[in-house]
Structure formats: C-alpha cells, structure tokens
C-alpha positions, 0 to 999 in steps of 0.5 A, a space after each residue: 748578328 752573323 749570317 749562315 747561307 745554306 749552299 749544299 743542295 745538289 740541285 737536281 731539278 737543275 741538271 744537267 746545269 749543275 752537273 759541271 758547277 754547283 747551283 750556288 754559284 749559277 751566274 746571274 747576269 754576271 754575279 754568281 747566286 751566292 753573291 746576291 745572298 752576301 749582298 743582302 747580308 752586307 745591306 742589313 750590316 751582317 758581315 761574317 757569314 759562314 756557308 753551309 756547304 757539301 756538293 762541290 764544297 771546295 768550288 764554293 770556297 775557291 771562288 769566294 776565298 775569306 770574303 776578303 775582296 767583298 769586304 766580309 768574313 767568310 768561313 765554311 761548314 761542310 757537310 761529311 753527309 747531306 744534313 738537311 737544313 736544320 742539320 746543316 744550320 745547326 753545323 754551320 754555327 757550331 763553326 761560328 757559334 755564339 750569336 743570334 744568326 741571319 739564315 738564308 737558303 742559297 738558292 732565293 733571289 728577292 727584294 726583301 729589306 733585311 735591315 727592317 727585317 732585323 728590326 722587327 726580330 728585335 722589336 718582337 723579341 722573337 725566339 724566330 722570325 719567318 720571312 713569309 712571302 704572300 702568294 696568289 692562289 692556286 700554288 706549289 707551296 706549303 703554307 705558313 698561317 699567322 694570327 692577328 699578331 703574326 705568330 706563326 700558327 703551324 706549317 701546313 705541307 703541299 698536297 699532291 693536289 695542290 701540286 697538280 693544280 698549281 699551274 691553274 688560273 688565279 683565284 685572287 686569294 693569297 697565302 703566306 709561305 715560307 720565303 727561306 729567310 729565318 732570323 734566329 736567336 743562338 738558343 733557337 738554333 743550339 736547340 736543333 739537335 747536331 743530326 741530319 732534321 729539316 727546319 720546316 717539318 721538324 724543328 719549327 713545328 716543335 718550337 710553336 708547339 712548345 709556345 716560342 715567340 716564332 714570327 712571321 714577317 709577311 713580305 709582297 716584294 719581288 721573290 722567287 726559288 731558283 729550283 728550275 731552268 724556268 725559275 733561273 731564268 724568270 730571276 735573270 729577267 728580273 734582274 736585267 728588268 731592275 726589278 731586283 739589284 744586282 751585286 755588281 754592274 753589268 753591261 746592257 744591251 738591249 734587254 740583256 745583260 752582256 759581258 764585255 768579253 761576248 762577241 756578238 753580231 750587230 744584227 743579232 736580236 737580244 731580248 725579253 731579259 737575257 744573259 750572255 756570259 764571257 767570251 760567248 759568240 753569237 752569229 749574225 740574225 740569231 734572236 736570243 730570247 729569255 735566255 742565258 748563254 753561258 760562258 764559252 758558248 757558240 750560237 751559229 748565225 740565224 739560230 732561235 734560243 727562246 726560253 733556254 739555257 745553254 751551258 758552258 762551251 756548248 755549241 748551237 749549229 746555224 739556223 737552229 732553233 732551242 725552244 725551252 730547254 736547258 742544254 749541258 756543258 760541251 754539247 754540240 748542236 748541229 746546224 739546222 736543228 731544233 730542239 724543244 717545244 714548238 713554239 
C-alpha cells in the first residue's frame, strides 16, 4: 500500500497567506500541513508517499527532500497544468504505479485511525473505500448517502441554498460528506483517464454507477478542511487543545503553542489556542487570542490580535487592535490602529 497526498491547490480562499508559501506547507503549531498528512500515513504503516504537486511545487519538495529524515519515501508529481483531483491521483500513480493507494487531500487535519480504515477496505474487498465524516444540519457540504451496508448511494452536490444557510442554527440531523480520505484499489485508479476530471463529480459517480464495491466508512472523530483563515485557525486550537496529535513536540505556554525562538513579554496574554512561530516579538500587556503569529512577525506593546493571522514579518504598531482578519507577509501596521470587525 503506498500513500498519494493531493498538495497543488492554489489556495485562494487562503490569500493572501499563500501568497508568499503554498497552503500545504501553512504552520500549525510548528509542523507544516503536509507534515500531519505523512504522519497519519506512517501511523497506518504507509511509508512511501508521492505528492501530487503544481503551485510552488518546488517549496513543497525543498522542505521535505526524499522523506528520508521522517523515516519514509517521498517522490513527486507535478502537475504541467491544474489536473483537478482525480487527474492529479491518476499522474501522482503513474509516478509510483502498481499498487493500491491511500489518498489524502493535502489540506484536512483529523483524528481518524487509518489502520482500521485499511482494515475495513481489506475486509470489504472495496474497489473503494470513502472516509465520510458525519455533520450536524444545516451545513456547506455535499452529501454522501449509504445503504445499511455502507455502499456509497450516489454524491449529492451543495445547493446555493444549502450555502446560504449554512451557518443557521443546528437541526440535530446529521449527514454523511466526503472527509477527502479514499483508499483505492490500483484498478480503480488506472480506470481515471490521464486528463484534467474531478474524483467526486466525475470519477466516483461513474464507479457506483457501474455497480463497484465503493464504501463509505462513517467517521465522528475530530475533522476539518483548512479552506479559510477561520478553519486554520479553528484546526490550530484543536491542536494545542490536544484534541488532534501533532507530528512533533512544541512548547506550551499558556494556551498556546510557542516556539523557543519567540520573544515574548512576561505580561503578555496568550489565549483560546494560539500559535506563535519563530523569532516572533510580542510587547508587554498584548493579549493574542485564537491566533497564530507567523515567523518573524512583530506585535508592538498593548496590541489585541483576536481571531487573526499575522503573516511572515508583518509588523503590529503599539496599542493596535486585529480583530479577525488575516494580514500579509511584510505588512505594516501603525501604532494605534485597528483593523477588522468590532468585537
């Protein structure tokens, strides 16, 4: 079994974040993105993974080498042009063809056990297994419906509506979505034509249709699609929280994971499951909340960052306040600014 991870998104709902670095490799408390992905791998006893690369491919390849260093085989498959998932599965194993694969979407952090996973696939002889995640009511998602068994039914796309309403007030019911977690026999994935097609509005559907064994492994466990500054920072907190494991040790303090590098005043206020990344400085009486301050960054003396994320060597005035927002690389704040909703 070997491990393809879907890392070539441009990550646009993230900018201007992933203006300077691509979203797989977005910190979180210490580890970058992909890093969570090869230790989920590693825990199911995958350890030669290819990545399914195009935006800044060669970021992605410099900070992981051969996988050497994380005990693994790394190789990767970039993309000439955007192949959507199912085309960027279908190139990834055509670089490591041969064997039934684990496939991951680059940007999900969950709790999931992917050994069981694996050993229900086997169990079942799927053609392919689903990780489907149960939601509450109303929701953003598309849905995945099952029969008594767990045969995958069909794949039922989001209305606009279904959108709007989203963010209402839970119903109590609950439906199954695609968690980006597949385990795939080699067949199924030689059958996904070598062209730019989408796994879940063109290749899945066809494989129900055509009466293949496709499972659906319903999980409640912790999990969640980093698409939005809010969503990164919601997996941050459940990181520091211990709700989900990270990949490497970090330091703690307060509610926060700190590096050692960070300067930080005695009285400054670190709370509600933050991140502060290296050689970060932050001024006496600030109060970070839910936030993550990224490498280099400066928050002057009395500032607020609530619900925000400051990129790489930006700069926050004294006496600021950031209230949910997500600031670039470089920029600067002056001294009693305020930025964002009121809170």
């Amino acid at each position: 079994m070997r491990g393809i991870v879907i890392a070539g998104g441009l990550g646009t709902r993230l900018r201007p974040l992933t203006l300077t670095r691509p979203k797989p490799l977005m910190p979180l408390a210490g580890a970058p993105l992909l890093e969570y992905q090869l230790s989920y791998l590693r825990a199911g006893g995958v350890s030669e993974v290819c990545f399914a690369t195009n935006y800044m491919a060669e970021a992605v390849e410099a900070e992981f080498g051969d996988g050497s260093a994380l005990g693994m085989k790394l190789t990767y498959a970039v993309e000439e042009e955007p192949l959507d998932t199912a085309g960027a599965i279908r190139n990834a194993y055509d670089a490591i063809p041969g064997e039934d694969c684990v496939v991951f979407n680059g940007d999900v952090i969950h709790g999931f056990d992917i050994a069981d996973i694996l050993r229900k696939h086997e169990q079942r002889n799927a053609f392919v297994t689903l990780t489907l995640r149960r939601v509450e009511r109303p929701h953003a998602f598309g849905v995945v419906p099952t029969d008594g068994d767990d045969r995958v039914l069909g794949f039922l796309e989001p209305s606009d509506e279904q959108k709007r309403l989203a963010e209402g007030e839970a119903t109590g019911e609950f439906d199954n979505i695609n968690a980006g977690l597949y385990v795939m026999k080699a067949e199924a994935i030689e059958a996904i034509p070598q062209r730019r097609c989408n796994i879940e509005r063109e290749i899945f559907p066809a494989f129900v249709q055509q009466g293949r064994a496709v499972y659906g492994d319903i999980r409640d466990d912790f999990w969640i699609d980093i698409g939005r500054p809010a969503q990164y920072l919601q997996a941050i907190a459940a990181i520091v929280s211990g709700e989900v494991a990270s990949p490497r040790q970090f330091l703690r303090r307060d509610e926060a994971a700190v590096d050692p590098s960070a300067d930080i005043a005695e009285d400054a206020k670190l709370c509600c499951g933050s991140a502060i990344g290296p050689n970060v400085q932050i001024g006496a009486g600030a109060e970070i909340c839910n936030s993550a301050i990224l490498e280099g960054a400066v928050v002057g003396a009395g500032c607020k960052i609530i619900g925000s994320v400051l990129g790489e060597r930006s700069y926050v005035g004294e006496g600021s306040e950031v209230f949910r927002s997500a600031i670039a690389a470089g920029s600067s704040i002056g001294a009693h600014s305020r930025m964002g909703g009121v809170k």
